[in-house]
C-alpha positions in Angstrom: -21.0 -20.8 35.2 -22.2 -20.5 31.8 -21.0 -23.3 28.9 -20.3 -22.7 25.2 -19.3 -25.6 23.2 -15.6 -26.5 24.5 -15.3 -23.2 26.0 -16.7 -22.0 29.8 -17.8 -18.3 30.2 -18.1 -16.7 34.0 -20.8 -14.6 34.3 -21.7 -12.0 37.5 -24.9 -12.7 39.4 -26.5 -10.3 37.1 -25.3 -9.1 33.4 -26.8 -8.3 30.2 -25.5 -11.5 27.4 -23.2 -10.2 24.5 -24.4 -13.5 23.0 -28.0 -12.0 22.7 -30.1 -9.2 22.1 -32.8 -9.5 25.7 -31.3 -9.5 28.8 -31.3 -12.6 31.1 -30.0 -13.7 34.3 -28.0 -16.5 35.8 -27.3 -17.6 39.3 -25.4 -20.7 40.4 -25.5 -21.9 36.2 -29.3 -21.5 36.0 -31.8 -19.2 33.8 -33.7 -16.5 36.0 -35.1 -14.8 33.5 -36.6 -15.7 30.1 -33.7 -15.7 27.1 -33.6 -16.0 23.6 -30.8 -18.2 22.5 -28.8 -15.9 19.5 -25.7 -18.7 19.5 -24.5 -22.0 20.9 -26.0 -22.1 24.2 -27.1 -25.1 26.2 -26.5 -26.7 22.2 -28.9 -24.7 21.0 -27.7 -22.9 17.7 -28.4 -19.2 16.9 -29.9 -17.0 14.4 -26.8 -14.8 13.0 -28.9 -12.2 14.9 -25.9 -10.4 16.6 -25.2 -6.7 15.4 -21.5 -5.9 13.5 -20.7 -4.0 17.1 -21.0 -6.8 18.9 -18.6 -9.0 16.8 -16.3 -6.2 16.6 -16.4 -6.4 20.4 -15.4 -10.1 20.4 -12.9 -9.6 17.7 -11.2 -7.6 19.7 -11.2 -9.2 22.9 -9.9 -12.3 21.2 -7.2 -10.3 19.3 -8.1 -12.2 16.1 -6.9 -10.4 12.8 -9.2 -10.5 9.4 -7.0 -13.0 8.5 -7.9 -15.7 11.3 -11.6 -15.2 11.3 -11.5 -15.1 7.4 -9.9 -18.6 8.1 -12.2 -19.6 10.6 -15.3 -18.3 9.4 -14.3 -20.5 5.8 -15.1 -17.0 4.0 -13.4 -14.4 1.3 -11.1 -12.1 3.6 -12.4 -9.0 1.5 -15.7 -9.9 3.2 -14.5 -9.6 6.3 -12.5 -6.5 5.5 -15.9 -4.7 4.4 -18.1 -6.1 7.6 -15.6 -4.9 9.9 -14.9 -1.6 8.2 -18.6 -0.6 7.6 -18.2 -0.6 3.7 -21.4 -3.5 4.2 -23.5 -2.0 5.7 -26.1 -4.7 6.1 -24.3 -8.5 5.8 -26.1 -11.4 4.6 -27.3 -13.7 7.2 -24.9 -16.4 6.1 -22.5 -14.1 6.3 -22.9 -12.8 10.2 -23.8 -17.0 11.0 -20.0 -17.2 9.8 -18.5 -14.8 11.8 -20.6 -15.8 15.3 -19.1 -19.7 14.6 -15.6 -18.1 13.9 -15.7 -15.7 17.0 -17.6 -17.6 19.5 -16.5 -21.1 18.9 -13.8 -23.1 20.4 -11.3 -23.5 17.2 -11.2 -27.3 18.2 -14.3 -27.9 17.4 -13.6 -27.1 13.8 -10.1 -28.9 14.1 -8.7 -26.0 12.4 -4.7 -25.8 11.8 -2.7 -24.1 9.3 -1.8 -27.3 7.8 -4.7 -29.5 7.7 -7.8 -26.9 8.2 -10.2 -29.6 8.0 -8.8 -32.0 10.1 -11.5 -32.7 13.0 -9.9 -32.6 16.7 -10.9 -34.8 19.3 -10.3 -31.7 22.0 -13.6 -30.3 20.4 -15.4 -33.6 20.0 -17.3 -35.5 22.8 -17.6 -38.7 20.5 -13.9 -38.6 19.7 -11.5 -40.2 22.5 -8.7 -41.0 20.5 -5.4 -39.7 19.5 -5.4 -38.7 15.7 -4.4 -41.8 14.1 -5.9 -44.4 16.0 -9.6 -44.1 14.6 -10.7 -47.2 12.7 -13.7 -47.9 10.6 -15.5 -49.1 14.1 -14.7 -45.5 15.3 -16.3 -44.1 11.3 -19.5 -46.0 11.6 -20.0 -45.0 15.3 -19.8 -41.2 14.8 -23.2 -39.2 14.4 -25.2 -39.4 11.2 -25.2 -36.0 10.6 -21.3 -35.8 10.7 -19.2 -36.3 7.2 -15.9 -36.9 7.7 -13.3 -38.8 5.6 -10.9 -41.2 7.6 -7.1 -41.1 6.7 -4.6 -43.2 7.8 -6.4 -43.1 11.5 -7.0 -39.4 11.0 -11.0 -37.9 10.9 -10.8 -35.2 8.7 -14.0 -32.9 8.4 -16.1 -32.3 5.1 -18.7 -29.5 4.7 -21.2 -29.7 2.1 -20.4 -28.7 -1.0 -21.0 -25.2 -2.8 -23.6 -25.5 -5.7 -20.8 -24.8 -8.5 -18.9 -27.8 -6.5 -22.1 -29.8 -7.4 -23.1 -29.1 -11.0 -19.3 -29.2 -12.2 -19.4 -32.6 -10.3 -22.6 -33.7 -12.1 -21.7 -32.8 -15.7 -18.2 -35.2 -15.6 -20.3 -38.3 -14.0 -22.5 -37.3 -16.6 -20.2 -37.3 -19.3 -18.5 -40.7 -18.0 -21.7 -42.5 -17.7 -22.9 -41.4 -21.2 -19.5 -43.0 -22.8 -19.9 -46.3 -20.5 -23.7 -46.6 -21.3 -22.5 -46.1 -25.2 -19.6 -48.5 -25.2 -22.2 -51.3 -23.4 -18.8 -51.2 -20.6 -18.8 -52.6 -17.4 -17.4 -49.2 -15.6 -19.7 -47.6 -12.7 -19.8 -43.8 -12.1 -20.4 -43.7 -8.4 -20.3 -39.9 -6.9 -20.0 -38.2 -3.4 -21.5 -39.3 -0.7 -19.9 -43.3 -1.4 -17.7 -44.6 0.8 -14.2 -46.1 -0.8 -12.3 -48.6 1.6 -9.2 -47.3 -0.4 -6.7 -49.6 1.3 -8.8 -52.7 2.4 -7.6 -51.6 5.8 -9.5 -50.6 9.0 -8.0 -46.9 8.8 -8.9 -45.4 5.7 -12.4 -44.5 4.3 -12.5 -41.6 1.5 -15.6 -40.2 -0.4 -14.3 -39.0 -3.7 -16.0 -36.3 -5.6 -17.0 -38.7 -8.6 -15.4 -42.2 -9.6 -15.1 -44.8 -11.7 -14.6 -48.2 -11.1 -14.5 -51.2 -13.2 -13.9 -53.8 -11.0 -17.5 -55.1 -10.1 -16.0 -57.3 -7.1 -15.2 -54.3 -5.4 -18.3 -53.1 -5.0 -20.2 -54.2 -2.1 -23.4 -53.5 -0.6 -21.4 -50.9 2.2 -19.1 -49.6 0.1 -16.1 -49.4 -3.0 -13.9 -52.3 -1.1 -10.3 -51.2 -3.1 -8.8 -48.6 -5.3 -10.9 -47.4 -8.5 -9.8 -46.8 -11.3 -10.6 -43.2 -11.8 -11.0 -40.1 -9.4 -12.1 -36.7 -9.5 -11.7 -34.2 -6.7 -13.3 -30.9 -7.1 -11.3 -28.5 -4.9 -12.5 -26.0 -2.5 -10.7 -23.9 -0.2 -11.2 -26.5 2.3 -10.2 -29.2 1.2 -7.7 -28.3 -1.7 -4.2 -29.0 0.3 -5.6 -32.6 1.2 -6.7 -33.2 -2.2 -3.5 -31.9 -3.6 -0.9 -33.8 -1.6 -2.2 -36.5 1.1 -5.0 -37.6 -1.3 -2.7 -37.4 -4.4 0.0 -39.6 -2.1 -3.1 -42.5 -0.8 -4.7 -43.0 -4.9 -1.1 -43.6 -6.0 0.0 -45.6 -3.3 -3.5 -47.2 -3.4 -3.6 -48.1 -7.3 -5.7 -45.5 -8.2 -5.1 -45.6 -12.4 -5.9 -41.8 -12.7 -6.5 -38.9 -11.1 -7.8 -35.6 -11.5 -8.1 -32.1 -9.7 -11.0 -29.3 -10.9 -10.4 -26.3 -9.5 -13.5 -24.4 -10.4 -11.7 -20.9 -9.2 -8.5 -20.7 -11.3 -10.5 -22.8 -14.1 -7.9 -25.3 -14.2 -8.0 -29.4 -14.6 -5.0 -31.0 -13.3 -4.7 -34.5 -14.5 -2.8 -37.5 -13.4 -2.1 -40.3 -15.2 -0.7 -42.6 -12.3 -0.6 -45.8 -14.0 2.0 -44.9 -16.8 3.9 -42.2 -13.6 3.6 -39.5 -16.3 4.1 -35.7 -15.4 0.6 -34.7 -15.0 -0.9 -32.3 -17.1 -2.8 -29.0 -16.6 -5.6 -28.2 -19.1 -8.0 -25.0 -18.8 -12.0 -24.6 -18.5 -11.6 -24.5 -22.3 -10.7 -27.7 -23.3 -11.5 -31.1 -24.0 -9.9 -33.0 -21.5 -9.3 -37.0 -22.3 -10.0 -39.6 -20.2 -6.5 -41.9 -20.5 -8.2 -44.9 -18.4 -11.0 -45.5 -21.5 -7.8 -44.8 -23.7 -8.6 -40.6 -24.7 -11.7 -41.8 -26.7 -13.8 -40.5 -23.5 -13.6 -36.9 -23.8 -14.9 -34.2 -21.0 -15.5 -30.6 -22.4 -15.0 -28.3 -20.2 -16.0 -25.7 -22.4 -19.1 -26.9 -22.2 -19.3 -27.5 -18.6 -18.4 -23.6 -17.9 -21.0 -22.2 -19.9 -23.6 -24.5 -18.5 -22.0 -23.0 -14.6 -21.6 -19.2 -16.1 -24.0 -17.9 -14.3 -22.7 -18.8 -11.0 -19.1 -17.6 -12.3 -21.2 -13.8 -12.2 -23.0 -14.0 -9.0 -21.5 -11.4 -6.5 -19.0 -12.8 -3.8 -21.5 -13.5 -1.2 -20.9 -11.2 1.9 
């Protein structure tokens, strides 16, 4: 028998691997002859070196539409659509790395679902042994130092790295707040992604907000932000943009959180809460000058500015 992550593939005595390029043998679960690991095998992880006919193989055997592995693979379903059609004739390697994890990877390990796509499963997860919901801050620090996740309410939810406009659009507000604190001689901290934020003071919630602000100095300890800041950003990515939206939206208010803000870099759009005075909140586009309520609208973030500085990035192909 032959292992892939969560899943188990049965091979005959002898068979060429649809997984690689060089042919190899097993018998009884071992090697016979030399193999050069293309995907997850024995945890080893490929190359991307598997040919368009070989996915399209997969795909079909699966039965997955370019919907589902445009879902999966966390990519633009019009790159899909032109891989599987043959309009590209020649994907980029981050491109055919996307579509082996989408095709030959047990969904669980990604914890995908249609309503929380980046919640983590412990069905795909040897360290997790829990039912979602029961994970505690114990369960946070004891996971692998390579793995980001947030922790919600009990719930591991997964975060990828960010994309570069993610970053620099991130940068420039901390940037911005820091400039007005450091001006003002104020007692604020800008604190951004990766920082742990003990939103509740519980042992079932841990976030890692894009940038914040806090101007409590008690609640900052050596580990972490121990309470609610005063001021969030989240910059929203496919990913992570119904979390952000509504669960995360729900926690800062419940939490204390005084304000609250979503970017979203692809429709160009701030949406701002003002969660201390419960007002409607308030969408501004990538051309204004968005106030910052907590320092009283003095603080000012021009996004105009912010969207010239990332133009470049805005006219960069789609990445295929």
């Amino acid at each position: 028998m032959f292992y892939y992550g969560a899943m188990r593939f049965s091979f005959w005595e002898t068979r060429k691997s649809i997984l690689s390029r060089e042919t190899f043998v097993v018998r009884n679960g071992k090697e016979i002859d030399k193999m050069e690991t293309k995907w997850y095998i024995n945890g080893k992880k490929g190359d991307g070196e598997m040919t368009v006919e070989e996915l399209k193989a997969r795909k079909k055997e699966l039965g997955y539409t370019n919907e589902t592995i445009a879902e999966l693979a966390n990519i633009p379903l019009s790159t899909v659509q032109k891989v599987f059609s043959g309009v590209t004739a020649a994907p980029r390697l981050a491109t055919m790395r996307a579509l082996e994890r989408a095709l030959f990877t047990d969904p669980t390990l990604y914890g995908t679902s249609k309503r929380w796509p980046d919640r983590v499963s412990e069905a795909g997860c040897a360290y997790l042994a829990k039912k979602p919901g029961d994970y505690t801050l114990t369960d946070y620090y004891a996971l692998p130092e390579e793995k980001r996740v947030e922790l919600i309410d009990g719930v591991f939810y997964e975060m990828l790295g960010p994309s570069t406009l993610h970053q620099m659009i991130s940068m420039e507000i901390a940037s911005v707040l820091k400039s007005y604190i450091h001006r003002k001689k104020g007692d604020c901290i800008v604190l951004t992604a990766p920082t742990d934020v003990q939103l509740d003071c519980d042992e079932k919630t841990i976030v890692e907000p894009d940038v914040l602000v806090l101007c409590d100095r008690r609640k900052l300890i050596l580990r972490c932000v121990y309470g609610a800041p005063d001021f969030i950003v989240e910059v929203l990515s496919k990913r992570t943009k119904k979390k952000d939206m509504t669960l995360k939206l729900h926690k800062y208010s419940a939490a204390g959180v005084r304000e609250y803000w979503l970017v979203d870099p692809a429709k160009e759009k701030v949406i701002v809460y003002d969660l201390e005075q419960e007002e409607l909140p308030v969408i501004y586009g990538f051309d204004a000058k968005v106030p910052v309520r907590i320092f009283g609208g003095e603080c000012e973030v021009d996004f105009a500015e912010i969207r010239e500085y990332c133009g470049f990035l805005y006219e960069l192909p789609e990445e295929e």
